[in-house]
ZAMARGU-4260 file (C-alpha; in steps of 0.2 Angstrom, whole numbers, plus 5000, padded with zeros to 4 digits):
<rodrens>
0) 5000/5000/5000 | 5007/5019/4996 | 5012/5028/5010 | 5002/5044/5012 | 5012/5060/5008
5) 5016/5070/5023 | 5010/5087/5022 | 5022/5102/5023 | 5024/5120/5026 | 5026/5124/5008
10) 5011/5113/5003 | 5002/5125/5014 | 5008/5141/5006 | 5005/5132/4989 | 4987/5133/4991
15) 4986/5150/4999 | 4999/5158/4989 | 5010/5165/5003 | 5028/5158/5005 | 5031/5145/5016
20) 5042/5157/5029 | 5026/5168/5030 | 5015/5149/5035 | 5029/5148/5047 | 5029/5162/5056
25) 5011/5162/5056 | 5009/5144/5064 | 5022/5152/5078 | 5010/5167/5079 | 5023/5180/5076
30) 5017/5198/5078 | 5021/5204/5062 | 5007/5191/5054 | 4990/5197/5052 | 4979/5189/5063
35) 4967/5184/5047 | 4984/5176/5039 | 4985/5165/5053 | 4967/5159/5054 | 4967/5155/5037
40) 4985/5147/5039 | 4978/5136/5054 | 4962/5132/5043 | 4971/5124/5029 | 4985/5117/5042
45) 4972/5106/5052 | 4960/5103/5034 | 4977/5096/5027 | 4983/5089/5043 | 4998/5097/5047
50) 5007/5089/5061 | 5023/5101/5063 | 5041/5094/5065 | 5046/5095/5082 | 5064/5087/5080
55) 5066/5104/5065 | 5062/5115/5077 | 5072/5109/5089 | 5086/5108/5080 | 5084/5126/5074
60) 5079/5134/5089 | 5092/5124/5099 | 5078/5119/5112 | 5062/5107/5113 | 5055/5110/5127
65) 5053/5091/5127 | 5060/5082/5145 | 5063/5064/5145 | 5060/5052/5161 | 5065/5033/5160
70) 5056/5022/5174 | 5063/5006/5178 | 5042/5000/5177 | 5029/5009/5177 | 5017/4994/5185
75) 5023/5003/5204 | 5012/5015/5212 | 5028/5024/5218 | 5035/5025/5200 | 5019/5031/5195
80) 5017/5047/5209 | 5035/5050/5204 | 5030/5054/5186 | 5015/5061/5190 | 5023/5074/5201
85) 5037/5077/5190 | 5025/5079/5174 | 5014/5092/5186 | 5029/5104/5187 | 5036/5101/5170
90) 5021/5105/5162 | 5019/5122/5174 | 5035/5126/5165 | 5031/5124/5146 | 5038/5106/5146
95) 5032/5091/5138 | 5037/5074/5148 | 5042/5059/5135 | 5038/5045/5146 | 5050/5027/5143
100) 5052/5010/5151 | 5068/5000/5155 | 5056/4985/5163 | 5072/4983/5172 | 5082/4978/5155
105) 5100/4988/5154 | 5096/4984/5136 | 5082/4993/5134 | 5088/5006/5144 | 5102/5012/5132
110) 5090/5013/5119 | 5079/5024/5128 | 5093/5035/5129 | 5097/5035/5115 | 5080/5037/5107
115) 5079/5053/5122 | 5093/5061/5114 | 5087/5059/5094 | 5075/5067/5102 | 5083/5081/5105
120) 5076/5085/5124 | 5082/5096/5134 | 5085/5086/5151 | 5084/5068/5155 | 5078/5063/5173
125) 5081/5044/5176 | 5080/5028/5187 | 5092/5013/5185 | 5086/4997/5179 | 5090/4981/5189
130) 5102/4976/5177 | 5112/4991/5175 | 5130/4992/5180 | 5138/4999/5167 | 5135/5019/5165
135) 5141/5022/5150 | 5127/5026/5143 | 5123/5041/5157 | 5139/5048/5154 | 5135/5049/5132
140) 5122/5062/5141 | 5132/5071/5153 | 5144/5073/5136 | 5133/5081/5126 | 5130/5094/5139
145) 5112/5087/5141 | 5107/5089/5162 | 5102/5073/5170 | 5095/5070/5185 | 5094/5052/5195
150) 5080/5049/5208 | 5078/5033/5217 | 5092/5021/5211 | 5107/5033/5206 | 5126/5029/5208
155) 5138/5040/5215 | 5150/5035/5200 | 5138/5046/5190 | 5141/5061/5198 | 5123/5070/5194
160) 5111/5077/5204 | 5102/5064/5214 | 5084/5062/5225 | 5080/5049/5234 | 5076/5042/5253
165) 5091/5037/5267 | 5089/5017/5264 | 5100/5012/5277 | 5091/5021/5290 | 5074/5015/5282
170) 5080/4998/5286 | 5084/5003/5304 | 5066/5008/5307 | 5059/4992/5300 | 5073/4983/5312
175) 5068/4996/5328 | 5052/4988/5325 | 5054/4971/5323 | 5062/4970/5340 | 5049/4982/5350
180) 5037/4965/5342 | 5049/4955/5351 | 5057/4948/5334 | 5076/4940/5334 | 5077/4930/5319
185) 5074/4942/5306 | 5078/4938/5286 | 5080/4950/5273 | 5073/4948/5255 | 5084/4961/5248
190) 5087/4966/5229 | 5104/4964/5219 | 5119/4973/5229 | 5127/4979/5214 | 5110/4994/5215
195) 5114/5008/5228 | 5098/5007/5236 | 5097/4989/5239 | 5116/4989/5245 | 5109/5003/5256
200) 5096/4996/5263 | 5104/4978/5266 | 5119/4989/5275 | 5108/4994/5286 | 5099/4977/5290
205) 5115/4973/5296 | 5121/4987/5306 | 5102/4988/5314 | 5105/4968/5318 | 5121/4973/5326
210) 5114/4987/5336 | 5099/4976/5346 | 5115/4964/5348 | 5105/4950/5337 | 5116/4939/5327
215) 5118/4939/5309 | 5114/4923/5299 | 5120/4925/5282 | 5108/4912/5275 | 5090/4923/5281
220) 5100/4938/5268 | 5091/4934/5249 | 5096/4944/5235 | 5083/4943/5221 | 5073/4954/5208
225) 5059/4958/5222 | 5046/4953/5210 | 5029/4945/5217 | 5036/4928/5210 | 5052/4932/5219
230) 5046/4935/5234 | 5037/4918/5233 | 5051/4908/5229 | 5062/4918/5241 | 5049/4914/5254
235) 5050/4895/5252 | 5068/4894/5254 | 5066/4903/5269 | 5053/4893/5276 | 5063/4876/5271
240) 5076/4881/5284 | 5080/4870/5300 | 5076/4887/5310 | 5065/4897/5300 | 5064/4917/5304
245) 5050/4925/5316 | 5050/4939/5303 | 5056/4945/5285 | 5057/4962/5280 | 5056/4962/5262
250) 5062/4976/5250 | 5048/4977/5241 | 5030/4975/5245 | 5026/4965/5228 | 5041/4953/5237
255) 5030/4956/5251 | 5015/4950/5244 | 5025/4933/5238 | 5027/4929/5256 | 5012/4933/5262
260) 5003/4921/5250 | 5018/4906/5255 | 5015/4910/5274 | 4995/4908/5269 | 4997/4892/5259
265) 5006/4885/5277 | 4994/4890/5288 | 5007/4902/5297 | 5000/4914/5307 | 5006/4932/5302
270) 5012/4942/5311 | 5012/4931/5327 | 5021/4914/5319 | 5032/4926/5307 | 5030/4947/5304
275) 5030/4955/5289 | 5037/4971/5281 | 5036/4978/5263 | 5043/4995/5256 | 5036/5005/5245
280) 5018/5010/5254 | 5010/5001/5238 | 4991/5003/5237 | 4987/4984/5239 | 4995/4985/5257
285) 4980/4992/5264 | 4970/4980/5255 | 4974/4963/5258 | 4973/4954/5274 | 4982/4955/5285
290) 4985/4974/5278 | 5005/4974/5276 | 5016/4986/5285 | 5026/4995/5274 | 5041/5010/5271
295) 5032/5026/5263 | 5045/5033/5250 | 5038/5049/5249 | 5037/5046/5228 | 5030/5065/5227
300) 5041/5073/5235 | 5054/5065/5226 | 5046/5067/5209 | 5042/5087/5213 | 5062/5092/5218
305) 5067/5079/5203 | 5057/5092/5192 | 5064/5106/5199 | 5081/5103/5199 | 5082/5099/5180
310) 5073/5116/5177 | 5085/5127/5189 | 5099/5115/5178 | 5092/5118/5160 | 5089/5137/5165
315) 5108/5139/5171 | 5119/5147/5157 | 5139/5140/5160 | 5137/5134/5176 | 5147/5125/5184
320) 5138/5112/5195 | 5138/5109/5213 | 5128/5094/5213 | 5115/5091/5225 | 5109/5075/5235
325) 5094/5077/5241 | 5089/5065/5254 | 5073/5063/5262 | 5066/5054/5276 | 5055/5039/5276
330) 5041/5035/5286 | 5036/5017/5292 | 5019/5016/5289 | 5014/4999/5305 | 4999/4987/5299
335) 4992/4971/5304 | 5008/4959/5297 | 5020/4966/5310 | 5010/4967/5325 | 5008/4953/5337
340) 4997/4952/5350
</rodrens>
């Protein structure tokens, strides 16, 4: 089948009989256009379909006022906020938010990138897949002069500007807890070390361990993906063990979730046989029974100062950065699956 002709500025001026640089400036609404020149010019532009070429302009006007995001998912309630937050003050600004998806592939996200920068946006504010440990790709952005901000999972490597919570003490308040509930064989489901946050939040497991003088048991610490399925599989092994835990702490609530359905499937009480804690204050926490206690990341405020830092960024002319790492506190929000009677 042909392919449809796209339809240009000069095919516009063609059927007017004006030249394409006055359609031009009258689809940008420049002053010295009368305002009848640009009616009719938008009359036959939408009769002809006119879709204007963004990457032209950009490349022109040396700006798009287009701003790329890449989400490791977007299947996360706190992924989502983040993005929602961050496309609220974007859009204040005169920015349009190109939304991409890693689903945690390092793969996919270096095409992402380099699909953002084709593009031609003017800032890139990212979140590292699971798979990524290479950066190579972040630093092709950082040469091209393009700001990039990283939020959640970042890497000090990198050397942006970052906005996330304090892991390790996250992990301490779910720990604090766990003890006041009388817990001292406590496991860990824990994502892959090799991501900051996970590294963070299993270093301060351990240090929290250490400070209620409770031994640590290296075989009740599971790395995984902290998928659902994970934290179903995760469970089992734990639940095979001669001296199962009295609780796990899970670094993700759909790892929580996993559990939570093992425990069922055996009968076991939860909390009083074994506790439970998620992270990430999903919405299903509230929801299922028991309701699953859970660390709130506070996704908005970390999607509102992502948004604004890539603006004070794009808006600073031959600056030389002093980055910023913004680190907020976390909340632990206690339900049914950690507290015993």
């Amino acid at each position: 089948m042909k392919t449809k002709k796209k339809t240009t500025i000069k095919d516009i001026a063609n059927v007017l009989g004006i030249t394409p640089s006055a359609v031009s400036k009258a689809l940008n609404d420049h002053p010295r256009i009368s305002k009848e020149t640009k009616q009719a010019v938008k009359q036959i532009a939408e009769n002809l379909n006119y879709q204007p070429n963004h990457l032209a302009s950009a490349l022109r006007k040396g700006k798009s006022n287009l701003i790329g995001v890449i989400v490791p998912r977007t299947n996360s309630h706190f992924f989502s906020s983040v993005l929602e937050n961050i496309e609220k003050i974007l859009n204040k600004e005169g920015y349009k938010v190109i939304i991409t998806q890693s689903n945690e592939s390092y793969r996919k996200e270096c095409e992402n990138i380099d699909t953002l920068l084709f593009t031609q946006v003017d800032g890139i504010i990212a979140s590292l897949a699971n798979e990524t440990i290479n950066f190579s790709h972040f630093e092709k952005i950082k040469t091209k002069g393009i700001p990039l901000i990283l939020y959640d999972r970042g890497d000090n490597d990198i050397n942006v500007d970052y906005i996330g919570i304090d892991d390790f003490q996250s992990s301490h308040l779910v720990v604090d807890h766990l003890v006041n509930q009388n817990c001292k064989r406590i496991a860990h489901i824990g994502g892959f070390r090799h991501t900051r946050i996970f590294k963070n939040r299993i270093l301060g497991f351990n240090d929290a361990l250490a400070k209620h003088n409770l031994s640590l048991d290296k075989e009740l610490i599971l790395e995984g993906d902290l998928t659902l399925k994970d934290g179903r599989k995760k469970m089992k092994k734990l639940l095979s063990l001669s001296n199962p835990p009295d609780a796990v702490y899970a670094a993700s609530d759909y790892a929580a979730l996993g559990a939570l359905q093992v425990m069922q499937e055996h009968n076991i009480n939860v909390p009083n046989d074994i506790a439970l804690v998620g992270f990430s204050n999903e919405p299903f926490t509230s929801f299922v029974k028991p309701s699953i206690t859970t660390v709130n990341q506070n996704a908005g405020e970390i999607g509102r100062i992502a948004a604004e830092t890539l603006i004070k960024r794009i808006n600073q002319e031959n600056w030389k950065p002093t980055l910023t790492k913004n680190i907020l506190n976390s909340e632990l929000i206690i339900r049914e699956s950690s507290k015993k009677v």
